[in-house]
C-alpha positions in Angstrom: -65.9 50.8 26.8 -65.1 49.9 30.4 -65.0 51.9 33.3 -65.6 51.8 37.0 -68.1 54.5 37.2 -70.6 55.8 34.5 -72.3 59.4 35.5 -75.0 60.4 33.7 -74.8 64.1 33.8 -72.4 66.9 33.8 -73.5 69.5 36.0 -72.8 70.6 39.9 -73.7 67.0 41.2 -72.6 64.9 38.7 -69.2 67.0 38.0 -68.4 67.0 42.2 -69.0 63.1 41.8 -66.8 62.8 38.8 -63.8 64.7 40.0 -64.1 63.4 44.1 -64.3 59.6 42.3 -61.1 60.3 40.0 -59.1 61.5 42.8 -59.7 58.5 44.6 -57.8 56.8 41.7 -61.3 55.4 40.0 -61.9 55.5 36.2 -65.4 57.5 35.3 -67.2 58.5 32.1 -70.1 61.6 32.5 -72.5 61.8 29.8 -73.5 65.4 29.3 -76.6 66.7 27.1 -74.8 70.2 27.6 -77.4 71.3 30.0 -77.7 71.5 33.3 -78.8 74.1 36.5 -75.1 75.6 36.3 -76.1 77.8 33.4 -79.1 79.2 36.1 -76.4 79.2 39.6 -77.0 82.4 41.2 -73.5 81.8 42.9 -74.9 81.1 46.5 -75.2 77.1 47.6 -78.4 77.0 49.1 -79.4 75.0 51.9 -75.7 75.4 53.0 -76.0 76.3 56.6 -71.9 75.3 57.2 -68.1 75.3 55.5 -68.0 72.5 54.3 -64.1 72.0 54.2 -64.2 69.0 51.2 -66.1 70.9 49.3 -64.0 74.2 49.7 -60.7 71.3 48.5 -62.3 70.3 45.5 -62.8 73.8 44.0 -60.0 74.9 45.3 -58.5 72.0 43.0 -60.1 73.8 40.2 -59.3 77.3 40.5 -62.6 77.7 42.1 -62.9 80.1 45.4 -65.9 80.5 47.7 -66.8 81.8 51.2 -68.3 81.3 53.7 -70.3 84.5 55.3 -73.8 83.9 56.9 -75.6 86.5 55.8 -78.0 87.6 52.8 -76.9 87.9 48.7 -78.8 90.6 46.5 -81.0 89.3 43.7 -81.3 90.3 40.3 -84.8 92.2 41.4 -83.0 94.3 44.2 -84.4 91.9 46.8 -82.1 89.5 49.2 -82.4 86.2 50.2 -80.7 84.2 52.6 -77.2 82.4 51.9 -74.3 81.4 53.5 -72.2 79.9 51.4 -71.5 81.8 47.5 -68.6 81.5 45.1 -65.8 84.4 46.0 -66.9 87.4 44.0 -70.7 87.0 45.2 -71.4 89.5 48.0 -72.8 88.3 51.1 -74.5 90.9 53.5 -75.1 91.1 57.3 -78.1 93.1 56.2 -79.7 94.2 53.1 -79.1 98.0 53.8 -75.1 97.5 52.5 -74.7 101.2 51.5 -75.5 104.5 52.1 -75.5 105.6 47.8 -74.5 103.1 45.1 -73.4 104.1 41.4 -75.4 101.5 39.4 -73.4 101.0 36.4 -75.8 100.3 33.1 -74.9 98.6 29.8 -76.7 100.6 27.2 -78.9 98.0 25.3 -78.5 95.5 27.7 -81.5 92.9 27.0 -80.3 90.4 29.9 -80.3 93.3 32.8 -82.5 95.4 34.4 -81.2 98.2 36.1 -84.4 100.0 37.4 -86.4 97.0 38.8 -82.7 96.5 40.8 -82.7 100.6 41.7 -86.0 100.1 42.8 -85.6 97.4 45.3 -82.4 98.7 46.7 -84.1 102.2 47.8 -86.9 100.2 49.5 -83.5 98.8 51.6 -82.8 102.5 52.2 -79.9 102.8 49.3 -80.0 105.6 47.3 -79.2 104.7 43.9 -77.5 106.9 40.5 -77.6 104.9 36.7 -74.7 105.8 35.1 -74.1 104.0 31.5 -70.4 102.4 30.7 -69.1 103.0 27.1 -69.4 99.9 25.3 -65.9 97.6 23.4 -65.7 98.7 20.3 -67.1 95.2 19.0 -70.3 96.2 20.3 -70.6 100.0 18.6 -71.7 99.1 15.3 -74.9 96.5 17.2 -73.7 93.8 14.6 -73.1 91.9 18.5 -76.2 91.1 20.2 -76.3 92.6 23.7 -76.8 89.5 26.0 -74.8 88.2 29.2 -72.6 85.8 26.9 -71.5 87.9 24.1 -70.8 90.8 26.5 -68.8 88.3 28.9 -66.6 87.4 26.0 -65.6 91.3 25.7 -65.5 92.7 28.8 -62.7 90.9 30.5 -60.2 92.4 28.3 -61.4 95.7 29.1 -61.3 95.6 32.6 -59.0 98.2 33.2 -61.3 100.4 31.1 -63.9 100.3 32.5 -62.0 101.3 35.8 -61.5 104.1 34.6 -64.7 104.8 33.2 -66.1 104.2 37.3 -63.4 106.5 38.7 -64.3 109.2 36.9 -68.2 108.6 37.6 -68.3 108.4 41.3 -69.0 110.8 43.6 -69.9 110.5 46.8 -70.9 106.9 46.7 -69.6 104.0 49.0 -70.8 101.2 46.6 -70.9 100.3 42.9 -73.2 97.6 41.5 -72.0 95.8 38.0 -73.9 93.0 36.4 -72.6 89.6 36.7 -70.0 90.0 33.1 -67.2 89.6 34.7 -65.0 86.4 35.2 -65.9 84.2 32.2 -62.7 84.3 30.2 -60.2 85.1 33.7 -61.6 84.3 36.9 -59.3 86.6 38.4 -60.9 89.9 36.8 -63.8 90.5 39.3 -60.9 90.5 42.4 -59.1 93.3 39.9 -62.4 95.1 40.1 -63.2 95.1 43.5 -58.9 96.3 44.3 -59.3 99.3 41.7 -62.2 100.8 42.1 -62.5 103.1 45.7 -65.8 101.9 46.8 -67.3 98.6 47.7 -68.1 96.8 44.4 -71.2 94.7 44.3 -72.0 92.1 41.6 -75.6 91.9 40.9 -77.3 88.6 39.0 -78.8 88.8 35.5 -80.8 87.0 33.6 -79.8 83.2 32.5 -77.9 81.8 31.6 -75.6 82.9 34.4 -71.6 84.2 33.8 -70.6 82.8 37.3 -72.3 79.3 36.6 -70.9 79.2 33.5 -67.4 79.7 34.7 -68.2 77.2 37.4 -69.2 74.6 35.0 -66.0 75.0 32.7 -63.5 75.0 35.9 -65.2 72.0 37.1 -65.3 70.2 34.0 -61.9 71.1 32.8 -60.3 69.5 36.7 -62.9 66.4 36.1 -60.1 65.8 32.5 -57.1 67.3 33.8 -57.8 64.3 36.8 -58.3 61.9 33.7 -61.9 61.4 33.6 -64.0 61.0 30.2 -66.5 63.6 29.6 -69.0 62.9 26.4 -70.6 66.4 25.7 -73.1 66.9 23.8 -74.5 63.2 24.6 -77.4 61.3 25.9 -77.8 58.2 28.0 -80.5 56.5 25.8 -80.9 53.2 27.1 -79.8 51.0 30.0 -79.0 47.2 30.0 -80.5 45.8 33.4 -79.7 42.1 34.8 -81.8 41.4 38.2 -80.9 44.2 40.6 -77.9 45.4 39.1 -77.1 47.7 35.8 -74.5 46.5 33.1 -74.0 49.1 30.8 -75.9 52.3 29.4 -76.0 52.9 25.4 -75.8 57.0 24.3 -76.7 58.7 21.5 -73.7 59.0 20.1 -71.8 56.4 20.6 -74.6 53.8 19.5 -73.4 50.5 19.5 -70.5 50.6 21.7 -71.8 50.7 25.2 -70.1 51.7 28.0 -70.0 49.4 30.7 -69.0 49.6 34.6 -69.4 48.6 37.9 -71.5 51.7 39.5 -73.9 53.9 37.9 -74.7 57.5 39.2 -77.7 59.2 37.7 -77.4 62.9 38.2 -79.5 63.8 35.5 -81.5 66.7 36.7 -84.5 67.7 36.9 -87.3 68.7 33.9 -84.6 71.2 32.4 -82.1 68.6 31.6 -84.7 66.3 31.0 -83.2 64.1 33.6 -87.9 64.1 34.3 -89.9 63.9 31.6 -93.9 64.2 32.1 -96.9 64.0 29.7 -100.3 64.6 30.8 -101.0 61.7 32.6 -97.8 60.6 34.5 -94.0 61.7 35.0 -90.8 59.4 34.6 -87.2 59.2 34.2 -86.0 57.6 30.8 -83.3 56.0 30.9 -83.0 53.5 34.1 -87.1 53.8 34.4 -87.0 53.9 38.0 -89.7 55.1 40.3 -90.9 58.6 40.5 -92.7 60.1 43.1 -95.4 62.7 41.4 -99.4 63.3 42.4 -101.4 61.2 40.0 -104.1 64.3 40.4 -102.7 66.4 37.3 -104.4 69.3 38.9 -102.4 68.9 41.8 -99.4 69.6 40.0 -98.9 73.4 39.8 -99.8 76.4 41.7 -102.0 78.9 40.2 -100.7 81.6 41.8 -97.3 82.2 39.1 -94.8 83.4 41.6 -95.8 80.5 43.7 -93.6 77.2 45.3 -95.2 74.8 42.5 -95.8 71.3 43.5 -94.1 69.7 40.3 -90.6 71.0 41.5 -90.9 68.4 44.4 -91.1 65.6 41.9 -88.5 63.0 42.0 -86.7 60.0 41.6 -87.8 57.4 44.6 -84.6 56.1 46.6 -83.9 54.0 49.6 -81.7 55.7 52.2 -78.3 55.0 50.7 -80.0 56.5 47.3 -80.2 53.8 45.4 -83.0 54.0 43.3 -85.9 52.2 43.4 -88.2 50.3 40.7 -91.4 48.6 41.9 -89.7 49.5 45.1 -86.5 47.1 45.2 -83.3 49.0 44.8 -80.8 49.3 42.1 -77.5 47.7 43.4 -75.4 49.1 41.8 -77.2 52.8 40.9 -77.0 56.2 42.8 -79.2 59.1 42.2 -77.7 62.4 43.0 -79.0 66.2 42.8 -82.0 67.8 41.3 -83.6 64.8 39.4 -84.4 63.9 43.7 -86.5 66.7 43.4 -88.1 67.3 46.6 -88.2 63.4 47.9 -84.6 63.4 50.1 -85.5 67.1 52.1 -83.8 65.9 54.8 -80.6 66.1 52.7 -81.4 70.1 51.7 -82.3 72.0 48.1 -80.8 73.1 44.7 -76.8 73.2 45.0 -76.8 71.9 48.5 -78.5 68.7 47.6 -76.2 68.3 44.6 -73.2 68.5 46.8 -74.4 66.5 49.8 -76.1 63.9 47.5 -72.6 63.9 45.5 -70.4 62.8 48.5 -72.8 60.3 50.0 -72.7 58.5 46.9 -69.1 58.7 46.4 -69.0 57.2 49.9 -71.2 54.4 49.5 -69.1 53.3 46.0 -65.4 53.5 47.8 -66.9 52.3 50.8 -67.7 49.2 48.8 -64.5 48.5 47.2 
């Protein structure tokens, strides 16, 4: 199988690449093990510090809407951290005080939210908070349903209108109401429905992986990537590469065994040690299936933080590149390979963190290929 660019990986990064290469009119495959950072996007693109106007395009392209807002997004904790750029029904803040009073609205028997550790942190900011508990779809009454983010997604869209009417009739004299992240996953238009029915501000707060708006994100993304006619293998792994001097030939998957699939570029956006784009024993950490350099301590003590809630080190392990991201191995660069997003880890900070890397890494690459065409 024959194509002009092979992407090995299906989330932010490698999906951006995908879709941006196809619309230049060249033929790409992505190999997808199905998981990928996506399924933890808190909405906000850090490390975003401006509009980015070809990124805004391309998800426009695929019914996908952000803003731009410099400001500060509420976490799952009732804390806020700094963001700039989030998908369109993420709230960004001048300030964390937002509200005077705001109705938090509960999901009895939730197990992927936690309404009082986000109460709590929101009256440190000065906003008085009431719990108030939605009645549940009628799927969920008899608890044959578990109650996490996923199931509930699946059933709540439907029952938007519902669960208007459920708020209107619970507020009172509050100017904000705070729902967990449900909404969106079946019709992207539903939170916008939300925030035009209800009479007070209406703030989406983050749950627990995996996340509904990274989820969605993934799907639009993925379903543009084949409307634009690219191959996406889900459910696959890049297993083994086929190397002639400087240059790669083809990669083998899983799956498909035998039949390889060959091209002219390779983009390795792999991830991190989620996706196992990393893997690491006691003694060393590597990437398996180009087996390019990796820049990790060789002190295995050096490699986390004791204190838990600590930056640890290991998340700043990554795949060595020269400056046009070709990877390295015994320092000589891969021709004809590009490593994009998180499996850079921390070694490119120059080109930002998390969903901006995967973006800014995403382009560049892009670049380089049609620039050498």
């Amino acid at each position: 199988m024959r194509f002009d660019t092979v992407i090995i990986g299906g989330g932010l990064a490698g999906l951006v690449a995908g879709i941006s290469l196809q619309q230049a009119g060249r033929s790409t495959a992505i190999v997808s093990t199905g998981q990928n950072a996506l399924h933890f996007f808190s909405g906000s693109f850090e490390s975003m510090k401006e509009a980015p106007e070809r990124l805004t395009a391309l998800f426009a392209g695929a019914g996908i809407r952000v803003h731009y807002n410099p400001g500060v997004r509420l976490t799952p904790l009732g804390t806020f951290r700094e963001a700039e750029l989030s998908l369109e029904d993420i709230s960004l803040f001048p300030e964390a005080k937002f509200a005077d009073k705001a109705l938090l609205a509960c999901v009895p028997g939730y197990l992927d939210f936690f309404p009082a550790f986000l109460a709590e942190g929101l009256e440190k900011q000065g906003i008085q908070c009431r719990l108030c508990s939605l009645d549940l779809p009628e799927e969920l009454q008899d608890g044959s349903v578990e109650r996490r983010s996923v199931q509930l997604a699946r059933l709540v869209d439907r029952d938007w209108k519902k669960i208007v009417q459920q708020i209107r009739l619970m507020i009172q004299d509050e100017d904000a109401v705070i729902l967990p992240q449900l909404f969106g996953l079946q019709d992207a238009s539903v939170p916008e429905h939300l925030r035009q029915e209800i009479p007070a501000r209406v703030v989406f707060a983050g749950t627990m992986p995996p996340s509904i708006p990274g989820i969605r994100t993934q799907r639009l993304l993925k379903r543009r990537y084949e409307v634009l006619g690219g191959t996406y293998l889900g459910g696959d792994e890049a297993v083994e590469a086929q190397v002639e001097g400087n240059k790669i030939l083809s990669v083998r998957t899983h799956n498909l065994e035998a039949h390889a699939l060959e091209a002219s570029h390779f983009i390795l956006a792999s991830g991190g040690f989620f996706s196992k784009g990393l893997r690491s024993n006691p003694f060393r950490v590597w990437e398996p299936v180009f087996g390019v350099d990796v820049d990790f301590d060789e002190d295995r003590n050096a490699w986390y933080n004791e204190e838990f809630v600590g930056d640890q080190p290991y998340m700043q392990y990554g795949v060595r590149t020269d400056v046009t991201l070709h990877p390295l191995v015994d320092g000589q660069p891969r021709g004809n390979l590009y490593a994009i997003g998180s499996v850079l880890g921390g070694t490119r900070p120059e080109l930002g963190s998390g969903a901006g890397l995967a973006i800014r890494t995403a382009f560049l690459a892009v670049d380089k290929i049609l620039e050498s065409l």
